[in-house]
C-alpha positions, -999 to 999 in steps of 0.1 A, spaced: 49 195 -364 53 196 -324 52 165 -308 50 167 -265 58 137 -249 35 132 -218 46 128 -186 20 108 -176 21 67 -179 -11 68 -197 -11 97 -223 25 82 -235 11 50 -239 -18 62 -258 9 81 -277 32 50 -283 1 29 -295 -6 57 -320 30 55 -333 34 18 -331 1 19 -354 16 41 -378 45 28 -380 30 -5 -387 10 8 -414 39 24 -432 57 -10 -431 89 -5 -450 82 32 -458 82 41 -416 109 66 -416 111 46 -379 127 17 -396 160 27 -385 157 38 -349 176 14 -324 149 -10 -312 119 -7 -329 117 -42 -334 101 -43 -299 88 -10 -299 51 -29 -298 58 -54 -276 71 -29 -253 38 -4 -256 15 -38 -254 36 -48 -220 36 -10 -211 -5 -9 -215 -11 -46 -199 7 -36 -168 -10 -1 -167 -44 -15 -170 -34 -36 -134 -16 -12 -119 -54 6 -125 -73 -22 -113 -51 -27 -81 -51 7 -74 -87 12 -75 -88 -20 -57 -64 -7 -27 -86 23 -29 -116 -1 -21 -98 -20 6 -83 7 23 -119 24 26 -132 -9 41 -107 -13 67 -113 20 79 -146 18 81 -139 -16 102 -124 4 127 -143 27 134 -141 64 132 -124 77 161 -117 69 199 -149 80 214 -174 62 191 -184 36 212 -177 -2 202 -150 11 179 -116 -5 177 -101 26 187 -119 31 216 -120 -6 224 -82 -3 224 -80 30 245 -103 16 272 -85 -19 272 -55 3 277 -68 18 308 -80 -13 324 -47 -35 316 -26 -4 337 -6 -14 366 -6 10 398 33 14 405 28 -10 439 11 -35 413 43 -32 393 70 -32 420 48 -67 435 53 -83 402 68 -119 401 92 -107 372 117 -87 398 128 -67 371 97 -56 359 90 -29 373 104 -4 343 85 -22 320 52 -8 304 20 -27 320 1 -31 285 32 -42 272 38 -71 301 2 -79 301 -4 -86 260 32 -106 261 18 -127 291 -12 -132 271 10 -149 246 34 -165 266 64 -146 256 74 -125 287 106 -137 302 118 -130 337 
């Protein structure tokens, strides 16, 4: 009898809980009896299924919150009131005409982007 072992997480451990049962069953009679480490052949497949079962739930969950934050956003830059166009015309407002940038109290700031200097002198981080 041909056995294929499955690539995927799942299928194996469906498989491994099959053998583990059967083994089991058998008792002294497995013909597994003497394969290195098959004392914690079922711990491993109960471990092995646990962790799958999260890994499920998380992933459906990062699925869920993934979705949400996108659809926080907004779709695209010219949806109005969405964070990407918020952001784009924020962008355009906080630009510095070169003179505005050349006038600036930091001497040296002239090479430096305007959205940049602006949201660091928000916070109070911009050095001269």
């Amino acid at each position: 009898m041909r056995i294929n072992i499955p690539s995927n997480p799942g299928d194996l451990i469906v498989l491994a809980k099959a053998i583990n049962a059967k083994h089991i069953a058998l008792g002294a009679a497995s013909p597994l009896n003497g394969i290195d480490g098959i004392a914690g052949f079922g711990a491993q497949v109960t471990a092995a299924d646990t962790n799958n079962q999260q890994a499920d739930l998380l992933y459906k969950q990062a699925e869920t919150a993934t979705e949400a934050r996108d659809n926080a956003l907004g779709p695209d830059t010219t949806t109005p009131g969405s964070t990407p166009q918020i952001a784009r015309s924020s962008r355009a407002r906080i630009r510095k005409t070169p003179q505005e940038r050349r006038a600036s109290v930091c001497g040296s700031a002239a090479g430096r982007s305007a959205p940049a200097e602006w949201l660091q002198n928000q916070h109070g981080s911009a050095s001269c």
